[in-house]
Gaussian input, Z-matrix of N, CA and C with variables (Angstrom, degrees):
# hf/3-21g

backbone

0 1
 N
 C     1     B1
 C     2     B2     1     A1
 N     3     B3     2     A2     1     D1
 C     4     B4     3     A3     2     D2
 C     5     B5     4     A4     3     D3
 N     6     B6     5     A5     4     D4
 C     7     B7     6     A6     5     D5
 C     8     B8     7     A7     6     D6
 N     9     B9     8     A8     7     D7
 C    10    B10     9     A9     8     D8
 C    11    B11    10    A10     9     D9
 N    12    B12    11    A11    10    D10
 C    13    B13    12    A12    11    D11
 C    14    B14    13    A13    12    D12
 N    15    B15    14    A14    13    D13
 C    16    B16    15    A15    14    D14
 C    17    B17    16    A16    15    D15
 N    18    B18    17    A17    16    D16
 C    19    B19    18    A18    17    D17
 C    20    B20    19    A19    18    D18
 N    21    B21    20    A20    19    D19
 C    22    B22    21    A21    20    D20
 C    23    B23    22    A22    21    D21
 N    24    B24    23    A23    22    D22
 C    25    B25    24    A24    23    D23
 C    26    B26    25    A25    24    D24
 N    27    B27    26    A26    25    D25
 C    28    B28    27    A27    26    D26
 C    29    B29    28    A28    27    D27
 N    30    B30    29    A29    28    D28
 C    31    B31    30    A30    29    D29
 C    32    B32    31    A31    30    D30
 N    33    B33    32    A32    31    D31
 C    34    B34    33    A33    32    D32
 C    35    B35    34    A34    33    D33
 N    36    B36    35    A35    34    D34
 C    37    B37    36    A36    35    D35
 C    38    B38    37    A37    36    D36
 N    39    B39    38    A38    37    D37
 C    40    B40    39    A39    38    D38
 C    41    B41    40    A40    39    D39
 N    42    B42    41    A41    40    D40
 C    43    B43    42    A42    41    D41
 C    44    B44    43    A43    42    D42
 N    45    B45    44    A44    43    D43
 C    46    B46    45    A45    44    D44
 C    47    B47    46    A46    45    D45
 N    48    B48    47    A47    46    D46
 C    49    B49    48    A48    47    D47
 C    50    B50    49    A49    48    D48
 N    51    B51    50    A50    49    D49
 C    52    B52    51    A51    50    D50
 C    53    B53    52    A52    51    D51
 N    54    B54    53    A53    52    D52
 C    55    B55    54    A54    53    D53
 C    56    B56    55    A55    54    D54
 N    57    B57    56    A56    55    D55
 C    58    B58    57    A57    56    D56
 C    59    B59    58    A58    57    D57
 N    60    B60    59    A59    58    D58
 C    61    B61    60    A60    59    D59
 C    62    B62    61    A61    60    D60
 N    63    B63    62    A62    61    D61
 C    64    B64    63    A63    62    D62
 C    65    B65    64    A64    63    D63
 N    66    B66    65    A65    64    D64
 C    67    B67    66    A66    65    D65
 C    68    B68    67    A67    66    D66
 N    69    B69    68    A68    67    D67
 C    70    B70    69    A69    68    D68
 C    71    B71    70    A70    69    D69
 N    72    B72    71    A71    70    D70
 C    73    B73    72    A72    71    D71
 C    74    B74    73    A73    72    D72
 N    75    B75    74    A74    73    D73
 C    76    B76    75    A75    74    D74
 C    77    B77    76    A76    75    D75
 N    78    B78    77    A77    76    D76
 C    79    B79    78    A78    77    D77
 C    80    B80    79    A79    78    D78
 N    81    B81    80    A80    79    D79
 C    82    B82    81    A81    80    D80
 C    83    B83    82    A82    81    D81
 N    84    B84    83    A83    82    D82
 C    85    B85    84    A84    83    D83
 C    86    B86    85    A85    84    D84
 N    87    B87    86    A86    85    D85
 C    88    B88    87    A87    86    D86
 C    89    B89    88    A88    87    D87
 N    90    B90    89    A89    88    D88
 C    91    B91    90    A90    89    D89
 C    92    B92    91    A91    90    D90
 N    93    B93    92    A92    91    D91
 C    94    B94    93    A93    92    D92
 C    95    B95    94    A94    93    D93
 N    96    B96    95    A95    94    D94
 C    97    B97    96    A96    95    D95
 C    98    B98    97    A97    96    D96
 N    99    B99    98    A98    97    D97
 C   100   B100    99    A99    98    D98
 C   101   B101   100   A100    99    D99
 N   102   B102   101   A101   100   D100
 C   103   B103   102   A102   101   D101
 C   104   B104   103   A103   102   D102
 N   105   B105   104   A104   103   D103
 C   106   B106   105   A105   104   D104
 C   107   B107   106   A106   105   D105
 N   108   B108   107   A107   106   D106
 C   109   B109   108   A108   107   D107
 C   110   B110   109   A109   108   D108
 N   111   B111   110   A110   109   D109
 C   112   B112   111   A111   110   D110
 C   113   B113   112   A112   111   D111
 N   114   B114   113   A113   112   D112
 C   115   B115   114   A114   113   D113
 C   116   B116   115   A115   114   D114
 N   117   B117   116   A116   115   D115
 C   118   B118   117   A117   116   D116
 C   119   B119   118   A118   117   D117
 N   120   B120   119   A119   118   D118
 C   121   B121   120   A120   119   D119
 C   122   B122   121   A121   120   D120
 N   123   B123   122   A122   121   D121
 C   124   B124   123   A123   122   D122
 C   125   B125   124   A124   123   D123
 N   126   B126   125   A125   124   D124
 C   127   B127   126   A126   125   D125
 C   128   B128   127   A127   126   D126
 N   129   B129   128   A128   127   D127
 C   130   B130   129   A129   128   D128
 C   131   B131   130   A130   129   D129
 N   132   B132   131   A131   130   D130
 C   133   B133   132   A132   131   D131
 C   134   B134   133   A133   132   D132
 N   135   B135   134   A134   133   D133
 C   136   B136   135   A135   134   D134
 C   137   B137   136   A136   135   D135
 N   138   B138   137   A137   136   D136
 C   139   B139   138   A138   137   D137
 C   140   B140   139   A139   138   D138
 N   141   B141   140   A140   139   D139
 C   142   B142   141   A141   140   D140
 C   143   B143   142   A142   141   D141
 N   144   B144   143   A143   142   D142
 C   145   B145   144   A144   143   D143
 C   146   B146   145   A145   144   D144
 N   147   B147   146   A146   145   D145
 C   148   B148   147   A147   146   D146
 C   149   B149   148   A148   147   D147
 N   150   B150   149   A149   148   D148
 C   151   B151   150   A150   149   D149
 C   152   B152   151   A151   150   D150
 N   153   B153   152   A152   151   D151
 C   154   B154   153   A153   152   D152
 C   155   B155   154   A154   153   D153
 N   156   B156   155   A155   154   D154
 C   157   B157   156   A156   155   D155
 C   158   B158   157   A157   156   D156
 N   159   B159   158   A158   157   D157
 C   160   B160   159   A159   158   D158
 C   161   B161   160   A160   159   D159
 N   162   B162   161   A161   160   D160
 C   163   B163   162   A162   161   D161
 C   164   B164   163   A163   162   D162
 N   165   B165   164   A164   163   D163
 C   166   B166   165   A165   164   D164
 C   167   B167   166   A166   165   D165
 N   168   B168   167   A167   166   D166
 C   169   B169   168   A168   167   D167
 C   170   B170   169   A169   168   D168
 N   171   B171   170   A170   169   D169
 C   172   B172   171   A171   170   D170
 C   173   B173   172   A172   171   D171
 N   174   B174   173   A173   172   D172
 C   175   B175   174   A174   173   D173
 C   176   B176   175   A175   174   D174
 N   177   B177   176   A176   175   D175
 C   178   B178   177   A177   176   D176
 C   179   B179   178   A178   177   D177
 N   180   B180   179   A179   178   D178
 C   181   B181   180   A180   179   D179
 C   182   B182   181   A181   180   D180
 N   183   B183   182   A182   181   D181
 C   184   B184   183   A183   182   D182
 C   185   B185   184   A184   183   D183
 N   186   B186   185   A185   184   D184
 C   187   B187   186   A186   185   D185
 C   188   B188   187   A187   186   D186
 N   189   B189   188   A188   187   D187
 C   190   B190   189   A189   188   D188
 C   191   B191   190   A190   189   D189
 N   192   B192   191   A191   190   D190
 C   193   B193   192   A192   191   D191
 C   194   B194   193   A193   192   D192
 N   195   B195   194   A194   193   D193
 C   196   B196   195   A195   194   D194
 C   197   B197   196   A196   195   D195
 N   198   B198   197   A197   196   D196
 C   199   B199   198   A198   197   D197
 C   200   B200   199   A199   198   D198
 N   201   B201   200   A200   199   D199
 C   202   B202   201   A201   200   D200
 C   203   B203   202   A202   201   D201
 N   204   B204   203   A203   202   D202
 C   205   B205   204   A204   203   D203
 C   206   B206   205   A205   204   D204
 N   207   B207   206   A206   205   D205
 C   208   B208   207   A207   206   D206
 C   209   B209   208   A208   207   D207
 N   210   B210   209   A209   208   D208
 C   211   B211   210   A210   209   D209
 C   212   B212   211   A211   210   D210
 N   213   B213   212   A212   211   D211
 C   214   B214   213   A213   212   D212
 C   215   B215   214   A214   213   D213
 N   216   B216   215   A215   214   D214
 C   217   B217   216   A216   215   D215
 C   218   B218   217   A217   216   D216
 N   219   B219   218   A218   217   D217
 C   220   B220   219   A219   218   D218
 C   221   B221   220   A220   219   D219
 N   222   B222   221   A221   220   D220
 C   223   B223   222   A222   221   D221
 C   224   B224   223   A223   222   D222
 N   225   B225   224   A224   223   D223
 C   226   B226   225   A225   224   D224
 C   227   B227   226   A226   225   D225
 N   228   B228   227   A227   226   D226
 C   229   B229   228   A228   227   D227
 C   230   B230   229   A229   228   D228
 N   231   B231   230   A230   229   D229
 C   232   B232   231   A231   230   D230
 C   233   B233   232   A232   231   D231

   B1=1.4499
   B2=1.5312
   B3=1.2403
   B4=1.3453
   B5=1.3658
   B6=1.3708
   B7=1.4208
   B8=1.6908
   B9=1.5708
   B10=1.2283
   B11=1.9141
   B12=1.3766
   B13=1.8913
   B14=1.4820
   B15=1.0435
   B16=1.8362
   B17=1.7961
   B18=1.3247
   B19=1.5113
   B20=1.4709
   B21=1.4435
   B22=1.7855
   B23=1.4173
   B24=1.6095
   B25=1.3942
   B26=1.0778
   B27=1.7532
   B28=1.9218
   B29=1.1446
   B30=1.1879
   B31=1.0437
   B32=1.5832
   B33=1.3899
   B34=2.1605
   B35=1.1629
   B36=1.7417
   B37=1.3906
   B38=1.6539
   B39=1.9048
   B40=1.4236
   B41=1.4217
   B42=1.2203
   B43=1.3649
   B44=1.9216
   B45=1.4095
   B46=1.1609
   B47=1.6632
   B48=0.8729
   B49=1.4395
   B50=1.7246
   B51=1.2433
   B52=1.2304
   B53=1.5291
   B54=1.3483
   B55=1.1762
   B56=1.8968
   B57=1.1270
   B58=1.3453
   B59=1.5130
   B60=1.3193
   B61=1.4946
   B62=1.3495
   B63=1.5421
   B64=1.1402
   B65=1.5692
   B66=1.7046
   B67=1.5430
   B68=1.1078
   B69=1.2249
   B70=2.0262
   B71=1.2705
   B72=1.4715
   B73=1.7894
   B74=1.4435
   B75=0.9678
   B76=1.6549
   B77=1.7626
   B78=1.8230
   B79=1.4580
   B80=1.2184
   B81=1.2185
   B82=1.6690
   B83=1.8200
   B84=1.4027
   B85=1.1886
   B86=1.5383
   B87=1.5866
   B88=1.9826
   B89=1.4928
   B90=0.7375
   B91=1.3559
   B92=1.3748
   B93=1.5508
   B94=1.4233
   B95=1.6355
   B96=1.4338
   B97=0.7896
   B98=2.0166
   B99=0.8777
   B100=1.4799
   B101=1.9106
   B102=1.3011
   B103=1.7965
   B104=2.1696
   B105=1.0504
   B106=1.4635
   B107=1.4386
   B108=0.7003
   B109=1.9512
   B110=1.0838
   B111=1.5036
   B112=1.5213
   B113=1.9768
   B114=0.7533
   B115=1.7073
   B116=1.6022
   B117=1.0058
   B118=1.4813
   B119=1.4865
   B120=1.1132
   B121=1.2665
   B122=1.7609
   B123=0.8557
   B124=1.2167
   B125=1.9190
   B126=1.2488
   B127=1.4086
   B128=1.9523
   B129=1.0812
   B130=1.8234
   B131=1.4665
   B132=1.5066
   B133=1.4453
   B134=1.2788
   B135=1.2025
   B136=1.5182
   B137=1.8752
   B138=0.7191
   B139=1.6189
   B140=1.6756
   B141=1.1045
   B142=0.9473
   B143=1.6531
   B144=1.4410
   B145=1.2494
   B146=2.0858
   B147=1.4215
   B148=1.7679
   B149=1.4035
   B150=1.4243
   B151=1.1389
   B152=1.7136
   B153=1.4701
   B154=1.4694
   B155=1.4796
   B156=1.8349
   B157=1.4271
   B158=1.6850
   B159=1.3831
   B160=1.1165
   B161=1.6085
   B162=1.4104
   B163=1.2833
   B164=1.6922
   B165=1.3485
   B166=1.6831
   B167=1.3753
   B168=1.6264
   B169=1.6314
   B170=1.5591
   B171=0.9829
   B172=1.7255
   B173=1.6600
   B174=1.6186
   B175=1.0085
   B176=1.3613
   B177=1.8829
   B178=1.7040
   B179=1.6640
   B180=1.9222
   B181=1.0871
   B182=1.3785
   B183=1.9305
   B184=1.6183
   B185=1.3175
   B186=2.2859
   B187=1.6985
   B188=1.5765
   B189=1.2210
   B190=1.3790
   B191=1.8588
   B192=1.4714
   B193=1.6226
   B194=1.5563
   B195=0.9680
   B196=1.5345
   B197=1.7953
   B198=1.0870
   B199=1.7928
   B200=1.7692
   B201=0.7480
   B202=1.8338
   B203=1.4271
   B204=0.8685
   B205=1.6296
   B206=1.5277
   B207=1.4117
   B208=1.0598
   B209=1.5808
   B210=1.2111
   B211=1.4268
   B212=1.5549
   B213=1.4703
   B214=1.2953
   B215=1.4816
   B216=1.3957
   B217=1.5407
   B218=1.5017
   B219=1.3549
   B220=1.9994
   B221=1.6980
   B222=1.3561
   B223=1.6682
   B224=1.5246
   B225=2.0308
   B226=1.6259
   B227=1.3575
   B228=1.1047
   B229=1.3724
   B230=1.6352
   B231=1.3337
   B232=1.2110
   B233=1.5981
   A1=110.93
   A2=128.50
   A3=127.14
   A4=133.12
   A5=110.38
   A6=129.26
   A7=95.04
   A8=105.71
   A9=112.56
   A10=93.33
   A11=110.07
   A12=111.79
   A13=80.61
   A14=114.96
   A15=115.71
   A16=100.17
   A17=116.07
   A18=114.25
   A19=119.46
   A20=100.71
   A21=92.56
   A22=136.38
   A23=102.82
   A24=100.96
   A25=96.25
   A26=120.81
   A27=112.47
   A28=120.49
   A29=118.24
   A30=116.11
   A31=105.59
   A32=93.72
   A33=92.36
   A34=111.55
   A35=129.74
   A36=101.14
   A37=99.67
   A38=111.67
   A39=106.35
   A40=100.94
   A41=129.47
   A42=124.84
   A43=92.41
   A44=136.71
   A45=125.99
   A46=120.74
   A47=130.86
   A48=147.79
   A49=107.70
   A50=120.96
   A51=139.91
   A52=107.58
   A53=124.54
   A54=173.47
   A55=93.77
   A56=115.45
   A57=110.48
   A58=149.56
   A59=105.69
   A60=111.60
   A61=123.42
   A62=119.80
   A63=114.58
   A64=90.82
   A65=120.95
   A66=128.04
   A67=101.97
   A68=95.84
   A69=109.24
   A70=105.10
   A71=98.41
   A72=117.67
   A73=99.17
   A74=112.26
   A75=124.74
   A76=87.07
   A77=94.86
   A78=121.88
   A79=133.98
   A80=132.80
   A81=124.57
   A82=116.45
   A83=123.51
   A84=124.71
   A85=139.20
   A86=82.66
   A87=85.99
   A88=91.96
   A89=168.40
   A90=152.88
   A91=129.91
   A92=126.44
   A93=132.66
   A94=83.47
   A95=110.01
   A96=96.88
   A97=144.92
   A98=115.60
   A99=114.83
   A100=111.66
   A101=105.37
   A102=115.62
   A103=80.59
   A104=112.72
   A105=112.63
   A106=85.57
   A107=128.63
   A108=143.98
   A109=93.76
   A110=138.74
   A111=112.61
   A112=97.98
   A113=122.11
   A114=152.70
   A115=110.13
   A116=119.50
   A117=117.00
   A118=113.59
   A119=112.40
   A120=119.37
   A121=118.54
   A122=125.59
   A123=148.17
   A124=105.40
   A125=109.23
   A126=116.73
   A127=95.34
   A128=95.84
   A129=124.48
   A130=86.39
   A131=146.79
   A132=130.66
   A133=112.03
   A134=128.06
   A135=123.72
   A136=114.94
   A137=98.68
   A138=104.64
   A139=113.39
   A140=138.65
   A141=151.87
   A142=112.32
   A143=118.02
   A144=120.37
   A145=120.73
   A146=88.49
   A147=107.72
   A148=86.09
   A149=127.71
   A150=141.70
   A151=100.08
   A152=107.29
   A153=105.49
   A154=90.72
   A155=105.20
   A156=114.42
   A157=103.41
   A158=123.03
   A159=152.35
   A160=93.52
   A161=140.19
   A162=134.10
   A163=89.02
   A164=93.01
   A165=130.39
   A166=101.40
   A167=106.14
   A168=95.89
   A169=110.11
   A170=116.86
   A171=119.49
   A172=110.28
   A173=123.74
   A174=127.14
   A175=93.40
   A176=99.70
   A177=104.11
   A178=78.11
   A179=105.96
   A180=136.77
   A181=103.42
   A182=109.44
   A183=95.11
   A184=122.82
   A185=97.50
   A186=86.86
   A187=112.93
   A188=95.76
   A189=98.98
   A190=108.09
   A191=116.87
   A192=133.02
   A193=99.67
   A194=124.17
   A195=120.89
   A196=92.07
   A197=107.45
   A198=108.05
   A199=133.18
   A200=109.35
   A201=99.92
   A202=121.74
   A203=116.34
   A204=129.57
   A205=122.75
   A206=115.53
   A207=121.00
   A208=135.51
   A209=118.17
   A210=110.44
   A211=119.72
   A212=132.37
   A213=129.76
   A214=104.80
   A215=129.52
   A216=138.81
   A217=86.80
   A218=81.54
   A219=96.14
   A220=88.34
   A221=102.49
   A222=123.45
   A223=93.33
   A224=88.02
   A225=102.37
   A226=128.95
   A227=128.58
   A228=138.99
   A229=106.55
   A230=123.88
   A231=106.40
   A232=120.08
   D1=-52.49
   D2=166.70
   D3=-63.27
   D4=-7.00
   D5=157.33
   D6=-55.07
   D7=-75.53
   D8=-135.27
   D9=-60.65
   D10=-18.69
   D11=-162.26
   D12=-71.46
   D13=-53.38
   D14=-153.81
   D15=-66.65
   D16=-10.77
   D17=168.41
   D18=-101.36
   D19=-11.14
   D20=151.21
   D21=-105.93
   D22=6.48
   D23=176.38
   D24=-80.62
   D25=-38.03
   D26=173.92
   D27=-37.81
   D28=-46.23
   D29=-151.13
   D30=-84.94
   D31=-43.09
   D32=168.73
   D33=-57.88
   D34=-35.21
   D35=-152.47
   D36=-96.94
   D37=11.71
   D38=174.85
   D39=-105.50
   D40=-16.71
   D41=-179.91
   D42=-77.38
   D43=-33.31
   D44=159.44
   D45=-54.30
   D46=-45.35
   D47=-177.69
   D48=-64.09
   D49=-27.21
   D50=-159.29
   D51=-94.44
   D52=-53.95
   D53=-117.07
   D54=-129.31
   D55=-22.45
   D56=166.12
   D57=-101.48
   D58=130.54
   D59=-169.41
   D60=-73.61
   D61=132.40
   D62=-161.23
   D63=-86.91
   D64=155.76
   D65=175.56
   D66=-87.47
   D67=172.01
   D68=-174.51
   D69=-79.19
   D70=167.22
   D71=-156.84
   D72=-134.75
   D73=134.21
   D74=-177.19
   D75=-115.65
   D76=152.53
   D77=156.05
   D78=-67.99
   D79=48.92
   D80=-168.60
   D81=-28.76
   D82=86.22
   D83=158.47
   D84=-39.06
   D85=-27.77
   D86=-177.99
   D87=-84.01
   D88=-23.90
   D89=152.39
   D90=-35.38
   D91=8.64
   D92=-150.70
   D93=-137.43
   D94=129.04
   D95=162.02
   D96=-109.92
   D97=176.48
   D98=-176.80
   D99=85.55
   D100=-119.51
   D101=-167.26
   D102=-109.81
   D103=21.38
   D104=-177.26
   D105=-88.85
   D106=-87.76
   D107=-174.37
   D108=-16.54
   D109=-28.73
   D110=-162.92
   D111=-110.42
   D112=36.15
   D113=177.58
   D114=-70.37
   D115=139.97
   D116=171.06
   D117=-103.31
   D118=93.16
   D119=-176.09
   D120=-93.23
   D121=0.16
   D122=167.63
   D123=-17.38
   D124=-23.83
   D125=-156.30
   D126=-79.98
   D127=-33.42
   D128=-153.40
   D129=-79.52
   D130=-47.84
   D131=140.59
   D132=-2.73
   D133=-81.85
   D134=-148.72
   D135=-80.36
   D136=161.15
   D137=-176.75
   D138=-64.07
   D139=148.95
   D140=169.76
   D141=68.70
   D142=14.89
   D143=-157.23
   D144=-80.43
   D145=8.22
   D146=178.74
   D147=-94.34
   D148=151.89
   D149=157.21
   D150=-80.17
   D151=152.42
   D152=-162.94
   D153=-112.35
   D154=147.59
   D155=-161.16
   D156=143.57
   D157=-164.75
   D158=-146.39
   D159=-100.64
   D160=127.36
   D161=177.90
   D162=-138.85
   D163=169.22
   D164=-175.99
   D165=-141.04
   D166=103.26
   D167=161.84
   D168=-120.61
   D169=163.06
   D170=-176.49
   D171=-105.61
   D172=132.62
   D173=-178.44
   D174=-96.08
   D175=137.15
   D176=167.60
   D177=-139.88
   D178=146.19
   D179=174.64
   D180=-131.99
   D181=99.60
   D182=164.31
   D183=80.98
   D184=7.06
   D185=-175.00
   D186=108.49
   D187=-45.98
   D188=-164.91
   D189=-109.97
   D190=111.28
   D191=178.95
   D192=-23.16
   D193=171.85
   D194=173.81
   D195=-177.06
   D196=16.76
   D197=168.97
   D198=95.59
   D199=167.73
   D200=-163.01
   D201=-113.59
   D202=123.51
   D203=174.44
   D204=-77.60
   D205=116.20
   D206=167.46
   D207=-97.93
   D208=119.34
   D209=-169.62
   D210=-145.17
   D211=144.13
   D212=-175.62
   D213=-93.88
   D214=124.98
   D215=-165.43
   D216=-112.42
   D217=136.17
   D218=-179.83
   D219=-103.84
   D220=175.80
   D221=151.72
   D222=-83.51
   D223=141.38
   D224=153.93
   D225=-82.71
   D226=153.93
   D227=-161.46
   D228=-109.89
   D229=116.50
   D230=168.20
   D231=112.10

């Protein structure tokens, strides 16, 4: 019998877990550096707002370049 309780609290507290909406996400601007920060990025909020494909982004640590990342961004599904 306590098997079976301990297999429905799983199951509620993943059908809760499941069942949840992620909150909205803002762009942190101060993180950009130079006359970049003052950018309207507003777009980067909404979902899917990268065009999907081949990107180039640049790592800066502190100011200082530290090298570039390349990556292919899909669309999300769902």
């Amino acid at each position: 019998m306590k098997m079976k309780q301990n297999r429905l609290c799983m199951l509620a507290v993943c059908s809760l877990l499941l069942s949840h909406k992620s909150g909205a996400v803002t762009f942190d601007t101060s993180l950009l550096a130079g006359a970049s920060g003052e950018s309207d990025l507003s777009r980067f909020n909404e979902n899917n707002a990268m065009p999907a494909g081949p990107q180039e982004m640049d790592i800066y640590v502190n100011g200082d370049w530290k090298g570039a990342l390349y990556g292919d961004l899909r669309r999300a599904t769902g």
